[in-house]
N, C-alpha and C positions, 0 to 999 in steps of 0.2 A: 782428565776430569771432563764430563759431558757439561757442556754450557747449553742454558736453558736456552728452550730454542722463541727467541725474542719475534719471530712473523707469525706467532699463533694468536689469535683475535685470543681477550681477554672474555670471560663470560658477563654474562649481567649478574651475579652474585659481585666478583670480582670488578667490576664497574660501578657499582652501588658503593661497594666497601671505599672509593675514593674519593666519595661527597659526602658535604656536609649532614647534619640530619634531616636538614630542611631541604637540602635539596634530593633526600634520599626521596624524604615524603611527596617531594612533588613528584621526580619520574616515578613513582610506584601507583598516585593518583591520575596524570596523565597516561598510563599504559592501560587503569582500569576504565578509563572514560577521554578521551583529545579534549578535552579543553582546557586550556591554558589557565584561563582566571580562576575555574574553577578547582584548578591543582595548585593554584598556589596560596588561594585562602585554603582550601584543606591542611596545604603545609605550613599554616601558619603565618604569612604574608597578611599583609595590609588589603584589606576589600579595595582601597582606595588606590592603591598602587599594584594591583595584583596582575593587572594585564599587560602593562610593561615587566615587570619582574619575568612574569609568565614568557615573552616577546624575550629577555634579557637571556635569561635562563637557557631555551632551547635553540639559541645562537651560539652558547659555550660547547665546544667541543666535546669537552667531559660528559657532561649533563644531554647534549643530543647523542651521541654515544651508549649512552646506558637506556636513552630513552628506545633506541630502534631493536636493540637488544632486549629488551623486555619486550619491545611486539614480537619480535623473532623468537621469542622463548613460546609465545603464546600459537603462534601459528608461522611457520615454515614461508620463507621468502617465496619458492616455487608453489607452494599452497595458494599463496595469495597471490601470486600474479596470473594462475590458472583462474581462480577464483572471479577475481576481477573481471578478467578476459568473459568467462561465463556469464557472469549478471551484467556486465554492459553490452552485451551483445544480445543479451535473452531474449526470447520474443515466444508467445505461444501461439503465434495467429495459425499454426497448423492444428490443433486442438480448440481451438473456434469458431464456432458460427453466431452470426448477427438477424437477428428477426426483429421488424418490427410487428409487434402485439400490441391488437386492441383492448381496450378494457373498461369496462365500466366506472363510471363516479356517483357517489351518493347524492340525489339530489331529494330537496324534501317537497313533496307536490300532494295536493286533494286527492283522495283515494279515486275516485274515477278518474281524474284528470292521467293518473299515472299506472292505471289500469290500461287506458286506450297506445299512454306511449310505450307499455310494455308490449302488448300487443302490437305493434307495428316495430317495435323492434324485431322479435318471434318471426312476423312478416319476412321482415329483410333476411335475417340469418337463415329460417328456413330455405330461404330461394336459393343462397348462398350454399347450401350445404351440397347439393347436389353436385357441384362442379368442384368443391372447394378438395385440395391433396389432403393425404391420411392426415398429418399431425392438426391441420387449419379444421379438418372434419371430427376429430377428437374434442378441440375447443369446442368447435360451434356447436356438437353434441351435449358438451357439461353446459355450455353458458345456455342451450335450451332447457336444458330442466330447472336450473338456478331459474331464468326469467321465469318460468311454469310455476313454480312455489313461489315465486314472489306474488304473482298474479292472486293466485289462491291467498297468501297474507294480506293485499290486500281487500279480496272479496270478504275475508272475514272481520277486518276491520270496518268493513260498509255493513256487515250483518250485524256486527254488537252495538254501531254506532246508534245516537238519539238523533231520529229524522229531525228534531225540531233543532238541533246544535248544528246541523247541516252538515257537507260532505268531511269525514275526518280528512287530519293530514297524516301523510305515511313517508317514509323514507325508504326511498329503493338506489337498486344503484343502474341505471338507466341510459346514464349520458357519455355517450360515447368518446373516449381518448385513445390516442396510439402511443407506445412507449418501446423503446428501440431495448430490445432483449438482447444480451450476450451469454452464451450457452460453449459451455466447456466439457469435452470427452476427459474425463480422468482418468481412464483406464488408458486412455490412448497415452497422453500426457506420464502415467505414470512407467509405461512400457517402455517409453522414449526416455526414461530418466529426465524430467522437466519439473515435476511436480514442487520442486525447492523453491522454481522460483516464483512461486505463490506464496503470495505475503497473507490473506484472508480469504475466506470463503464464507459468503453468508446467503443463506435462503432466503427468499421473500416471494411475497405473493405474485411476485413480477415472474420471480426464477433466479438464481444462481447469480449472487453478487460475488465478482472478483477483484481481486488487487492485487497486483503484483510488485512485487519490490522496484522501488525505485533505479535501477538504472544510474543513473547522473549521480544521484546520493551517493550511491555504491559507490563510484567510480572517487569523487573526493573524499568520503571518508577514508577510504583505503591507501588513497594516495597521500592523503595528508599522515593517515597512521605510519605507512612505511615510507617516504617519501623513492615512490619506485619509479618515475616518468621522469629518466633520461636527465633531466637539469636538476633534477631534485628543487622542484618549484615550492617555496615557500606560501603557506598559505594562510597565514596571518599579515596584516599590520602589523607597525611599532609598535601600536597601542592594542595589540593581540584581536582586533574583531577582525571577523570574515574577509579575507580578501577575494571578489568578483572575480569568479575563473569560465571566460571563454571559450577557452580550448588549451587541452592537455597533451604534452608531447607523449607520442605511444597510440593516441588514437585520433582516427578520422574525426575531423571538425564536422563532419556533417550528421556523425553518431549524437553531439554534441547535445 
């Protein structure tokens, strides 16, 4: 007779089926979300007592057992330590460039008075333009005809005005700022298979806001989901909040 072969890991069905129902509800709420307090008032626990429970709970063999099996169900141990490896190490500074760009602010001034400083802006950038490279010569072409119709807005705002109410006030945008621009090839990015690790992309008037996923976040959430770094570091307290993590075995302190 074949005897069942007792060194085969148990599944997380099969791991489930050996806890209570409260503590099924908790590894089934901790596998959908890591936190502790918050899986064990889900499962029915005390709000007041829920982060030692939570602390109590994922110390029992059984119950951490079922809980790594459930991340493993969800995503492959090699999955995520390639993964890991990927977004802690990300970086797209080859898909980057940094400019600072000038730009105008709205100020509100008497129609002549912001007539003469429109015109000596016009001045400047004009002179400017001559020397200035293609992209800085494209600007300084638009922000010339922008200042050119402001001009004209405000000459017709001194044409409608009542000489006896005296010089109107007009609002232009005139006053010179610099703001450090960061500009992303996507196509490059996308060719190079990077593009993941762009958390948002928003447009503005400035140019191409980016965000890229966190890093560090990536690196504890993951670690804390699978406990995969070597000692299997603990990342809670007794009383389940955040434990301060310096450095992780697996990687360079300096990634940190």
């Amino acid at each position: 007779m074949t005897q069942p072969d007792t060194d085969t890991p148990k599944t997380y069905k099969q791991l489930l089926a050996d806890l209570t129902p409260k503590q099924k509800k908790f590894v089934r709420e901790y596998v959908r979300e890591p936190n502790g307090a918050k899986a064990a008032i889900a499962a029915g626990y005390s709000e007041d007592s829920a982060r030692q429970i939570a602390s109590e709970n994922l110390t029992k063999p059984n119950i951490a057992a079922a809980v790594e099996a459930g991340f493993e169900q969800v995503m492959g141990r090699n999955e995520v330590r390639a993964r890991t490896a990927e977004v802690a190490a990300g970086s797209m500074e080859d898909f980057l460039t940094i400019e600072r760009v000038p730009y105008l602010e709205p100020v509100h001034l008497p129609a002549e008075e912001a007539i003469d400083l429109l015109n000596d802006t016009i001045a400047e950038l004009s002179e400017e333009l001559d020397s200035a490279k293609e992209d800085r010569s494209d600007w300084i072409t638009k922000e010339l005809r922008r200042l050119n119709r402001a001009v004209r807005k405000c000459e017709r705002a001194l044409a409608k005005a009542d000489p006896e109410e005296g010089d109107p006030e007009v609002s232009i945008e005139a006053e010179w700022k610099e703001r450090v621009v960061v500009r992303i090839d996507l196509e490059k990015a996308k060719n190079a298979g990077k593009l993941h690790l762009v958390k948002k992309l928003k447009e503005t008037k400035f140019g191409l806001e980016i965000e890229l996923h966190d890093a560090a976040a990536a690196r504890e959430l993951l670690g804390k989901h699978y406990r995969l770094w070597g000692d299997r570091l603990a990342l809670e307290n007794p009383d389940g909040s955040p434990l301060p993590i310096k450095f992780i075995v697996g990687i360079p302190q300096d990634a940190l």
